[in-house]
TORPA-4810 file (N, C-alpha, C, O; in nm, 3 decimals):
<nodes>
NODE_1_-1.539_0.801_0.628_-1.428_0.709_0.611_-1.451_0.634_0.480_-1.565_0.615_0.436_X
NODE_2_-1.313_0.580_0.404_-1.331_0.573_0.283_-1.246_0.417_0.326_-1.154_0.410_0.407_X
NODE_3_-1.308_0.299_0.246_-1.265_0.186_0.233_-1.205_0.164_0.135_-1.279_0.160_0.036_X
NODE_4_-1.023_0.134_0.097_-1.003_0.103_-0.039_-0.902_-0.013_-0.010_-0.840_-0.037_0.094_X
NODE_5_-0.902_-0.070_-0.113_-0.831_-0.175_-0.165_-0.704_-0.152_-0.257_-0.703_-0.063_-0.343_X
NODE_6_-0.612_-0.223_-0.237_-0.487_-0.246_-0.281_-0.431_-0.348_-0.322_-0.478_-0.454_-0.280_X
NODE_7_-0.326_-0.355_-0.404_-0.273_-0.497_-0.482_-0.123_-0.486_-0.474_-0.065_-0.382_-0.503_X
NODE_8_-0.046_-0.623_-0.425_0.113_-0.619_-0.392_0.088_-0.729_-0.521_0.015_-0.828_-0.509_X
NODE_9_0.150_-0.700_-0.627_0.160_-0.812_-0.765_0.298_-0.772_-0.794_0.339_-0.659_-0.819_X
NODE_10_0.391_-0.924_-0.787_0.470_-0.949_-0.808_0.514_-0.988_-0.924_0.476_-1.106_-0.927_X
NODE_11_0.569_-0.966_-1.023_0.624_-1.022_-1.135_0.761_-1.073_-1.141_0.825_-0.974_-1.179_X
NODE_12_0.842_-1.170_-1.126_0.961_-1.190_-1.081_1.020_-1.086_-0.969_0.950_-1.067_-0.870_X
NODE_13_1.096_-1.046_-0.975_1.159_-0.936_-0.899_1.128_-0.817_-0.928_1.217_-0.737_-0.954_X
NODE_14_1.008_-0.785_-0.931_0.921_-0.611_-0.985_0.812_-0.643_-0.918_0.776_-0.754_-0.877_X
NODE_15_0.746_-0.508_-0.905_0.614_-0.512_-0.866_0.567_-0.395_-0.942_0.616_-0.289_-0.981_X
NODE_16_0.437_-0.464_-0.949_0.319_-0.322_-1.051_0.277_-0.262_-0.987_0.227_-0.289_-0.878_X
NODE_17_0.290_-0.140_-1.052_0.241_-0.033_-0.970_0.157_0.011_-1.102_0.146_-0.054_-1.206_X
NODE_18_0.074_0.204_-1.053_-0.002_0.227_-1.146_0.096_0.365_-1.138_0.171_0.373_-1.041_X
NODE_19_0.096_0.461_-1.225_0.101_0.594_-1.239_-0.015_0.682_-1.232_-0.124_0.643_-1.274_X
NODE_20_-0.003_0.775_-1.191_-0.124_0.882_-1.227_-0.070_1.012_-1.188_-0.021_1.045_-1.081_X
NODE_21_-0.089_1.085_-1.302_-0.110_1.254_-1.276_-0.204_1.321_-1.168_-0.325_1.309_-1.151_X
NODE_22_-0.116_1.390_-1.107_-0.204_1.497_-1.032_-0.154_1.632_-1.007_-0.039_1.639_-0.965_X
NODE_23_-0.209_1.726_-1.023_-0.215_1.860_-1.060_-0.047_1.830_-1.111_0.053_1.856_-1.044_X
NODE_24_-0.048_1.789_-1.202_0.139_1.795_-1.294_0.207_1.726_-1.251_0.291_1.692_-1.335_X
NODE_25_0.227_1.661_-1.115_0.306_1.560_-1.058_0.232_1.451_-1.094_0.111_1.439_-1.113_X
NODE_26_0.374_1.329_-1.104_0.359_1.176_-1.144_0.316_1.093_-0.967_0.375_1.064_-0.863_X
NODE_27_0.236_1.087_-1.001_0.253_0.956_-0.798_0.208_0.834_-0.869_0.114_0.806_-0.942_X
NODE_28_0.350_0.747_-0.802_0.378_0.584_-0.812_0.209_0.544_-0.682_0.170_0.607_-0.583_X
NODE_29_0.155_0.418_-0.748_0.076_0.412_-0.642_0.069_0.201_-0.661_0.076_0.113_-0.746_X
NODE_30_0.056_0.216_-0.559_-0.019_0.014_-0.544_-0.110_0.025_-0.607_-0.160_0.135_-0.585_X
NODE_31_-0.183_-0.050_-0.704_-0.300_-0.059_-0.825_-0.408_-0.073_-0.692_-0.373_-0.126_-0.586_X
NODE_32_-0.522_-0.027_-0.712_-0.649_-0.004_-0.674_-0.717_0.113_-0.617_-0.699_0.225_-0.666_X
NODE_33_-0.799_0.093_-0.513_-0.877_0.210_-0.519_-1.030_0.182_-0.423_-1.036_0.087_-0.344_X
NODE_34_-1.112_0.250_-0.436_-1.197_0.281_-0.320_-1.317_0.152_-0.368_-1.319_0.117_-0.486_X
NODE_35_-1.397_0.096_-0.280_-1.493_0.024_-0.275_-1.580_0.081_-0.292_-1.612_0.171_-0.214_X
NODE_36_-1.676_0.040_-0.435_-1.811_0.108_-0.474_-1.934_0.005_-0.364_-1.944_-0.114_-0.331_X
NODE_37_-2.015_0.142_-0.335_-2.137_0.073_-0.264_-2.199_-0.039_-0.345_-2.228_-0.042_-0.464_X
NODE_38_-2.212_-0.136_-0.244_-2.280_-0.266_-0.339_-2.156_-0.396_-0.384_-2.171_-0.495_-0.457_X
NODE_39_-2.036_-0.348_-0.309_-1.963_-0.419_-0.418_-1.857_-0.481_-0.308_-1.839_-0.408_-0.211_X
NODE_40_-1.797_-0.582_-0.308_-1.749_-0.645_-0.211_-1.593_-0.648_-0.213_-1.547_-0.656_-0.327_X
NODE_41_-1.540_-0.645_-0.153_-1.411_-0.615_-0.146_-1.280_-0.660_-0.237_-1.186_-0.593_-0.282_X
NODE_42_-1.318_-0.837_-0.250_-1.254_-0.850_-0.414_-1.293_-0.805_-0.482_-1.218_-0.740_-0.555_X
NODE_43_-1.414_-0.806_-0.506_-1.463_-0.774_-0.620_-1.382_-0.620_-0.661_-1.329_-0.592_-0.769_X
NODE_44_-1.391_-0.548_-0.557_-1.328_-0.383_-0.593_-1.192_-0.420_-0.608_-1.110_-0.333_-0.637_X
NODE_45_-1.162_-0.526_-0.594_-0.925_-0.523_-0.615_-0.953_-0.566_-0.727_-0.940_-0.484_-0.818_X
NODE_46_-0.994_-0.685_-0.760_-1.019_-0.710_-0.907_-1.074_-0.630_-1.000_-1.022_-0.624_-1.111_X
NODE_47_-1.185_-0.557_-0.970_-1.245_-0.418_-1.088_-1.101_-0.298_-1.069_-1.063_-0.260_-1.180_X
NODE_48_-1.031_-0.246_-0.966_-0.985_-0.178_-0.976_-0.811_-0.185_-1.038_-0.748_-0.090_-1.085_X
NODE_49_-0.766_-0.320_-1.020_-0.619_-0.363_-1.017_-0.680_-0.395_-1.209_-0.570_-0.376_-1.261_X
NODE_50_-0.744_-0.417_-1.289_-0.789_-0.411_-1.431_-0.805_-0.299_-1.473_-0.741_-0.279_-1.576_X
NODE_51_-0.902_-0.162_-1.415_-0.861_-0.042_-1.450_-0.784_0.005_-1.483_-0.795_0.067_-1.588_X
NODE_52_-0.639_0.005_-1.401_-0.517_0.048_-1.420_-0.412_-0.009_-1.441_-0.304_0.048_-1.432_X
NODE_53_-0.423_-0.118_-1.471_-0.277_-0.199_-1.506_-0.346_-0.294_-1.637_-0.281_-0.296_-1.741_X
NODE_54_-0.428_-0.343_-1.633_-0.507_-0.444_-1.713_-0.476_-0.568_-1.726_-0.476_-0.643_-1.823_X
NODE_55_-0.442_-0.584_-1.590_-0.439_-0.743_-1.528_-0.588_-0.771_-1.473_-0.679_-0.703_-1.424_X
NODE_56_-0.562_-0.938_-1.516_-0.689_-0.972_-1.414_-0.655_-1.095_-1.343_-0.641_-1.214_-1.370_X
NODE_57_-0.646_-0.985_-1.198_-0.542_-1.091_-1.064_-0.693_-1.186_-0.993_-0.812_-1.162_-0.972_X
NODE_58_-0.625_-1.268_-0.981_-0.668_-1.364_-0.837_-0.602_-1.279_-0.709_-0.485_-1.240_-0.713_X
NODE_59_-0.692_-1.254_-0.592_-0.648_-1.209_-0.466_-0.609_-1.373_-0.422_-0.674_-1.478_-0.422_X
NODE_60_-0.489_-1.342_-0.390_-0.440_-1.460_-0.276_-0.483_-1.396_-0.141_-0.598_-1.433_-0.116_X
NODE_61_-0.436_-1.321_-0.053_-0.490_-1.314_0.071_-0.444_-1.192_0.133_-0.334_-1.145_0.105_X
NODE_62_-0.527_-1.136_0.220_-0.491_-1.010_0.273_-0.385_-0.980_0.341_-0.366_-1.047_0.442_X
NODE_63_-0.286_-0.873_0.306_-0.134_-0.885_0.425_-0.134_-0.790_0.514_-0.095_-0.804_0.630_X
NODE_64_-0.186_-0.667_0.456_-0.147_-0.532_0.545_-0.281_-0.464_0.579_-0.369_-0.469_0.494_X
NODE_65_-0.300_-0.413_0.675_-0.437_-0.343_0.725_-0.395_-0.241_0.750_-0.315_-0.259_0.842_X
NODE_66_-0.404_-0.047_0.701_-0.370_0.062_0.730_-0.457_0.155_0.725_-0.569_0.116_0.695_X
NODE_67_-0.446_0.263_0.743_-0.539_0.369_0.758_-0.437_0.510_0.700_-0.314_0.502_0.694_X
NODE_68_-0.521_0.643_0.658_-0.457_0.742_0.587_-0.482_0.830_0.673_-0.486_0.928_0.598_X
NODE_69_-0.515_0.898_0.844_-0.581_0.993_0.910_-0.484_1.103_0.855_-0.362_1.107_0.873_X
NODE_70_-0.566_1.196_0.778_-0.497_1.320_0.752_-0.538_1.449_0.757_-0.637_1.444_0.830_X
NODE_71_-0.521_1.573_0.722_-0.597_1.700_0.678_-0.721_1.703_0.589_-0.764_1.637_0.495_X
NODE_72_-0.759_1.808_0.659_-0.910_1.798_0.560_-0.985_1.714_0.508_-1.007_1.698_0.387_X
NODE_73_-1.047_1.629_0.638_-1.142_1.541_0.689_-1.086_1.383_0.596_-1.170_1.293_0.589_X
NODE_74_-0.962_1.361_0.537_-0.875_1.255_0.512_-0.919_1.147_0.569_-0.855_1.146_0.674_X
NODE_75_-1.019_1.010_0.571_-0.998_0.937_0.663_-1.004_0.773_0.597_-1.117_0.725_0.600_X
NODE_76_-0.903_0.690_0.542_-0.949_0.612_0.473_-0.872_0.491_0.509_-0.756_0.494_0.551_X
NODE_77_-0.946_0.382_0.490_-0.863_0.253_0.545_-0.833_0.167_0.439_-0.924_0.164_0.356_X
NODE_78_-0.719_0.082_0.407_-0.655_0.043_0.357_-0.642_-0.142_0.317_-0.529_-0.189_0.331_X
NODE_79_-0.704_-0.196_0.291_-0.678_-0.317_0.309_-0.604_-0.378_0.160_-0.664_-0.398_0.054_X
NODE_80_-0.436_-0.405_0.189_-0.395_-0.431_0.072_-0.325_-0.613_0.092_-0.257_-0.662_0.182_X
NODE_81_-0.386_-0.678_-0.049_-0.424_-0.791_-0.050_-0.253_-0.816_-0.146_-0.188_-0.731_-0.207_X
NODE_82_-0.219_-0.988_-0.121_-0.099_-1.041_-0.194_-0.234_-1.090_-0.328_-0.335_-1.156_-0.306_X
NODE_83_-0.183_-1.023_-0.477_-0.250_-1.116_-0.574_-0.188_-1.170_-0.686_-0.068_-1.147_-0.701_X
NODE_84_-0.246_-1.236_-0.763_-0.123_-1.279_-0.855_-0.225_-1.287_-1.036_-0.336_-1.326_-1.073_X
NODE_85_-0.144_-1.244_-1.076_-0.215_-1.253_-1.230_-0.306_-1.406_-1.280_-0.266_-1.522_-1.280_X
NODE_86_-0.412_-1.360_-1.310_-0.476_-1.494_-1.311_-0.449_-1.579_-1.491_-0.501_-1.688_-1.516_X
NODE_87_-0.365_-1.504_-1.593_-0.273_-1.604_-1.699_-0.195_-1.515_-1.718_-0.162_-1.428_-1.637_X
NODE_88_-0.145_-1.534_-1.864_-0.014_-1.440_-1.916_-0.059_-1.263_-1.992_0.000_-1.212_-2.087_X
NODE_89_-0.184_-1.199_-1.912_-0.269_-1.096_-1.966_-0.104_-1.037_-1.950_-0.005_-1.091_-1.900_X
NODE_90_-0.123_-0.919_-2.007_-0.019_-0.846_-2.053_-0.023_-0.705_-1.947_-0.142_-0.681_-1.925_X
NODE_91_0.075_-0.596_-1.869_0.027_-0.510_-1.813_-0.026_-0.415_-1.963_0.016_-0.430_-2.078_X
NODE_92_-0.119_-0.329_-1.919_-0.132_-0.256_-2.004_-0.094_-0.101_-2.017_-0.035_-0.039_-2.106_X
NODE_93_-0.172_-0.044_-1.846_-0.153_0.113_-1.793_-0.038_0.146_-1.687_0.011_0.255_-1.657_X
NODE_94_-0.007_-0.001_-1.633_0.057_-0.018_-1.518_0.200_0.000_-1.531_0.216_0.056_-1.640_X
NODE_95_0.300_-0.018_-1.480_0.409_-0.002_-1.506_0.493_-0.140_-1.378_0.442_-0.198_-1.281_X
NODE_96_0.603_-0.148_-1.423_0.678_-0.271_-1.325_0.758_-0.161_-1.226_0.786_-0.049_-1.268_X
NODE_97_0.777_-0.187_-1.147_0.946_-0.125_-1.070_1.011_-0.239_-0.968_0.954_-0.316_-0.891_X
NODE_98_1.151_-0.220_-0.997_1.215_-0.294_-0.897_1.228_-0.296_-0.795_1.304_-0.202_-0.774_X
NODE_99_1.194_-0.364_-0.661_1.135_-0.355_-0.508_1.245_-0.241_-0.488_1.198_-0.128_-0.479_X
NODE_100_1.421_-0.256_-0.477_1.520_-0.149_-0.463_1.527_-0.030_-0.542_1.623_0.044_-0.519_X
NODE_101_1.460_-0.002_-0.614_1.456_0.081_-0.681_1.434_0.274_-0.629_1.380_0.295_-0.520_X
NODE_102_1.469_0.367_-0.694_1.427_0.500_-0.666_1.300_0.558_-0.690_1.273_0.670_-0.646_X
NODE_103_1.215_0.485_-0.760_1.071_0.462_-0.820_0.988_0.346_-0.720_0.865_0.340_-0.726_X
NODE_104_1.054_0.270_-0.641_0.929_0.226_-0.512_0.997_0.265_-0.433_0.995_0.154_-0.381_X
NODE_105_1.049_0.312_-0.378_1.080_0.430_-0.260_0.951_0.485_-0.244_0.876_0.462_-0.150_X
NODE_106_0.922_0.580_-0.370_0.781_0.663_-0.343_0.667_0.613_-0.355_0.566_0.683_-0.349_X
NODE_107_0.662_0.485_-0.374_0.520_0.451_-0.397_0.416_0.457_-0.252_0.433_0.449_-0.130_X
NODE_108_0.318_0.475_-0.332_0.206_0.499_-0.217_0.093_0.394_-0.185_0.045_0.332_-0.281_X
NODE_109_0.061_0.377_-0.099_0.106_0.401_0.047_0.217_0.349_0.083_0.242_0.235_0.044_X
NODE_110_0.341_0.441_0.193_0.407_0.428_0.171_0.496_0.301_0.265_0.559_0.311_0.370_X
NODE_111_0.474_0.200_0.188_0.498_0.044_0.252_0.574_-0.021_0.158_0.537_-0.136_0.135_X
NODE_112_0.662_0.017_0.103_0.772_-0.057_0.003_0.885_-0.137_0.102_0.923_-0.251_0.075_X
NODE_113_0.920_-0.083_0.187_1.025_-0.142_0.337_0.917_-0.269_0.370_0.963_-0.383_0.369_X
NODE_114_0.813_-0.255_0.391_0.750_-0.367_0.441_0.733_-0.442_0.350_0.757_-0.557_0.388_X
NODE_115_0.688_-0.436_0.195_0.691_-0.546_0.113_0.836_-0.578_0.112_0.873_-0.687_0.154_X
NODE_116_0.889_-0.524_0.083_1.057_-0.549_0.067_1.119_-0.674_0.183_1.213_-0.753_0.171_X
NODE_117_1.039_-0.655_0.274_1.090_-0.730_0.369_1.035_-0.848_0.371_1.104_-0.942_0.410_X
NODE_118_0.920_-0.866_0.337_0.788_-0.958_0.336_0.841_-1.042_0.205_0.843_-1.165_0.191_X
NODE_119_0.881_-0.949_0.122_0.849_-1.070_0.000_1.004_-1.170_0.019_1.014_-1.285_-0.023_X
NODE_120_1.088_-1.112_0.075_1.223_-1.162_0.125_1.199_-1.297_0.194_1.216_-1.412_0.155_X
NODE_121_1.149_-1.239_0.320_1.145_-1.311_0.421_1.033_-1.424_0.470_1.038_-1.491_0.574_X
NODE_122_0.904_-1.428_0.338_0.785_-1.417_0.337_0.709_-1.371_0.418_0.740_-1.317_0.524_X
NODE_123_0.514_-1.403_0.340_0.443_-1.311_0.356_0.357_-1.357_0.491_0.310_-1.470_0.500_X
NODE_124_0.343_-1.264_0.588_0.295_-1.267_0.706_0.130_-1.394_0.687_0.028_-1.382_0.620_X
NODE_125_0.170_-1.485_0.766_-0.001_-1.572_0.773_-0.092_-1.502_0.784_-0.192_-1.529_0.717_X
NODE_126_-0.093_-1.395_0.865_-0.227_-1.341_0.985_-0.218_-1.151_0.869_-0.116_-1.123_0.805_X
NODE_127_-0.297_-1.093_0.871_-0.255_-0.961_0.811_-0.217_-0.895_0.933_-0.252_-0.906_1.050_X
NODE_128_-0.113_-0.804_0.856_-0.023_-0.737_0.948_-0.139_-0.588_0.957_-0.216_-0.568_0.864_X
NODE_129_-0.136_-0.476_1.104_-0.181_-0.377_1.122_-0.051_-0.298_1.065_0.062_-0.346_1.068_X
NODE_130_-0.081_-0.172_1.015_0.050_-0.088_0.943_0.026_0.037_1.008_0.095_0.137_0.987_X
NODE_131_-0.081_0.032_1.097_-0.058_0.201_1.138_-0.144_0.291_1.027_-0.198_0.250_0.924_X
NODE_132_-0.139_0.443_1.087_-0.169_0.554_1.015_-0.069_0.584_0.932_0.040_0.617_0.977_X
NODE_133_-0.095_0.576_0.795_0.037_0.592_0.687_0.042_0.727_0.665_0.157_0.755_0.633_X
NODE_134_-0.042_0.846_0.666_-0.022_0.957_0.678_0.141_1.024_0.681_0.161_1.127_0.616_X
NODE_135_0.195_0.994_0.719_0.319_1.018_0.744_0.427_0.944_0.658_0.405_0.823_0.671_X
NODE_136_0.516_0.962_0.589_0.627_0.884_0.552_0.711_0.778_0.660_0.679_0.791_0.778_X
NODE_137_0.767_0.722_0.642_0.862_0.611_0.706_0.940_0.654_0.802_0.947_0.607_0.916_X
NODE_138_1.030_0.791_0.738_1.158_0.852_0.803_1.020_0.934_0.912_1.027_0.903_1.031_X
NODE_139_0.932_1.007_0.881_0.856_1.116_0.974_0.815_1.018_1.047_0.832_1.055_1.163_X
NODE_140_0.751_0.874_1.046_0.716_0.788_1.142_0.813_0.708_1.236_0.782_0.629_1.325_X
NODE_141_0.887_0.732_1.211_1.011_0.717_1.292_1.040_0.819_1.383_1.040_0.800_1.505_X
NODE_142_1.069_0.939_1.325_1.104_1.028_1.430_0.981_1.085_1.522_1.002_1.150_1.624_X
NODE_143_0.868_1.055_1.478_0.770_1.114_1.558_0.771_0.982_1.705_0.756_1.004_1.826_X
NODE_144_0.796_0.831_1.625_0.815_0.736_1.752_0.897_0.759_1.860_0.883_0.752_1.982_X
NODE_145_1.006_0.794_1.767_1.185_0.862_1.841_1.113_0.958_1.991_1.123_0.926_2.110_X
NODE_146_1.038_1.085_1.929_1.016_1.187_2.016_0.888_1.161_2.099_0.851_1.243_2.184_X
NODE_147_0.816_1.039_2.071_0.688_1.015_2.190_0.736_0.922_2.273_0.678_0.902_2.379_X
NODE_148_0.887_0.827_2.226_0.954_0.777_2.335_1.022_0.883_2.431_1.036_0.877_2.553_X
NODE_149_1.053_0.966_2.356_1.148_1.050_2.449_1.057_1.075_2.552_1.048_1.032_2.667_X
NODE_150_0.984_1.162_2.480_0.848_1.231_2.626_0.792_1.151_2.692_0.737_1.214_2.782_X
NODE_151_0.773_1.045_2.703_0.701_0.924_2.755_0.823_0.898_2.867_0.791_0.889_2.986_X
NODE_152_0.954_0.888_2.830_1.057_0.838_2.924_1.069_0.988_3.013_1.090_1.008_3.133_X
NODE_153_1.049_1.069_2.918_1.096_1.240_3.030_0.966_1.249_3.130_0.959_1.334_3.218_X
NODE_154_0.862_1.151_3.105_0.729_1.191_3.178_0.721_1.103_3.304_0.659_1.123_3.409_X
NODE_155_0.823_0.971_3.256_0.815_0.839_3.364_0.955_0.900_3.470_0.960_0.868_3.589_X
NODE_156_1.071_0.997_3.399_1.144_1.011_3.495_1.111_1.140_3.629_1.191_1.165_3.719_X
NODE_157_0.969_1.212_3.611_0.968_1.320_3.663_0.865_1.241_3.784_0.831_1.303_3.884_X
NODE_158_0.826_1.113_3.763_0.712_1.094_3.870_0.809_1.060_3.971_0.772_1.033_4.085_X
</nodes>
């Protein structure tokens, strides 16, 4: 199991994200990344949210707690923190997108509905659990849809 860290940074009505190539495809992602042994959990949002954007945030406080259970031994947990730029550093690698946008739709992990809602409505006191993100939004839905169904087809046969 792999511990990583994440960053929800707000810039007026945008949020930073990072880009990165993989095998030729672009993936939108929340700035950060995995916790080096030895190294404590800000410490890795702050080394990693500077890597790729070249901000250097203050963590305000943890919101979302998730996990990635996937194929081929996939197993990584998620702890993504509210932070905020600590002066006027400039992004550098990072890029902005607008919360409505067709560009945070895809961002990863895929919790743009939940910031969207959060930064609206504000941000949860307590950190929120998000589930196994493995799945998209619409597939986590319908897989809920069909374990209600069977669950109700299982309670009507007793």
């Amino acid at each position: 199991m792999r511990v990583k860290v994440r960053a929800v940074i707000l810039l007026g009505d945008k949020l930073v994200v990072s880009r990165e190539r993989r095998q030729g495809q672009e993936h939108i992602l929340l700035p950060g990344g995995r916790v080096q042994d030895g190294e404590s959990i800000v410490e890795a949002l702050v080394r990693e949210v500077a890597e790729e954007t070249g901000l250097d945030v203050a963590p305000h406080r943890l919101i979302y707690v998730a996990e990635v259970v996937g194929s081929y031994g996939v197993h990584d947990v998620n702890l993504v923190w509210l932070a905020h730029p600590r002066d006027g550093s400039a992004i550098q690698n990072g890029a902005l997108v607008e919360l409505g946008s067709t560009d945070a739709m895809s961002i990863m992990p895929p919790i743009i509905e939940q910031i969207r809602a959060d930064a609206a409505a504000g941000w949860p006191e307590q950190p929120r659990w998000l589930g196994n993100l493995r799945f998209s939004p619409q597939d986590r839905a319908s897989r809920a849809v069909r374990t209600e169904q069977s669950s109700q087809s299982g309670s009507d046969q007793q």
